[in-house]
C-alpha positions in Angstrom: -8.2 -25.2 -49.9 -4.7 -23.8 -48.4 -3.6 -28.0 -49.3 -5.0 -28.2 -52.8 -3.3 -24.8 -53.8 -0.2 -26.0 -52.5 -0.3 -29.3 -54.7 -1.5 -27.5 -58.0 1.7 -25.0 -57.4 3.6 -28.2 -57.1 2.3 -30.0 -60.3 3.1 -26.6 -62.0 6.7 -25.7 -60.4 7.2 -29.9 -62.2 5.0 -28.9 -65.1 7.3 -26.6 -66.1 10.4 -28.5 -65.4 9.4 -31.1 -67.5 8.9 -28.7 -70.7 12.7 -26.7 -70.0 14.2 -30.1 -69.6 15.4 -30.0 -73.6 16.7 -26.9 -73.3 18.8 -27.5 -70.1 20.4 -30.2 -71.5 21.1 -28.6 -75.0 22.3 -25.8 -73.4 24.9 -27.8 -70.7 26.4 -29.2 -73.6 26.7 -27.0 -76.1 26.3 -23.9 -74.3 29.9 -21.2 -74.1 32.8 -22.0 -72.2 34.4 -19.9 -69.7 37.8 -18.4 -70.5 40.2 -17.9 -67.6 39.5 -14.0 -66.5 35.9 -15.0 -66.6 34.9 -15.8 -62.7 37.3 -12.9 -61.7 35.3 -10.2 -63.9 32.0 -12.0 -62.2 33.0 -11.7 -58.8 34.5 -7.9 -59.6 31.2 -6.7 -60.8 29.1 -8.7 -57.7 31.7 -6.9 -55.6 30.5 -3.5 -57.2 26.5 -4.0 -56.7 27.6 -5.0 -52.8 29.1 -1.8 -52.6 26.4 -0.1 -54.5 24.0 -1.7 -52.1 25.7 -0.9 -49.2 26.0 3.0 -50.6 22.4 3.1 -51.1 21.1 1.1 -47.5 23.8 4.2 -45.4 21.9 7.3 -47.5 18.7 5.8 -46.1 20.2 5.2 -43.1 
């Protein structure tokens, strides 16, 4: 049973592949570009939510 589960989670993980497929490739080519400052703000605000993180996990603490 534990195999068969596994396989029908497979054929739908590839099920579901196979229908975003169309929009994955519309989307790499005609999706937005990034500007210059765009990977700094990115790694700015995934700096903030580490910090955030790190606030909340020492109040627990």
């Amino acid at each position: 049973m534990e195999l068969a589960l596994k396989i029908m989670v497979a054929i739908a993980i590839g099920m579901m592949l196979f229908a975003m497929w169309p929009a994955y490739k519309y989307w790499s080519q005609n999706g937005p570009k990034a500007n210059k400052g765009d990977w700094a703000n990115v790694i700015f605000i995934l700096g903030l939510v580490v910090l955030f993180v790190s606030l909340l996990i020492m109040l627990v603490q």
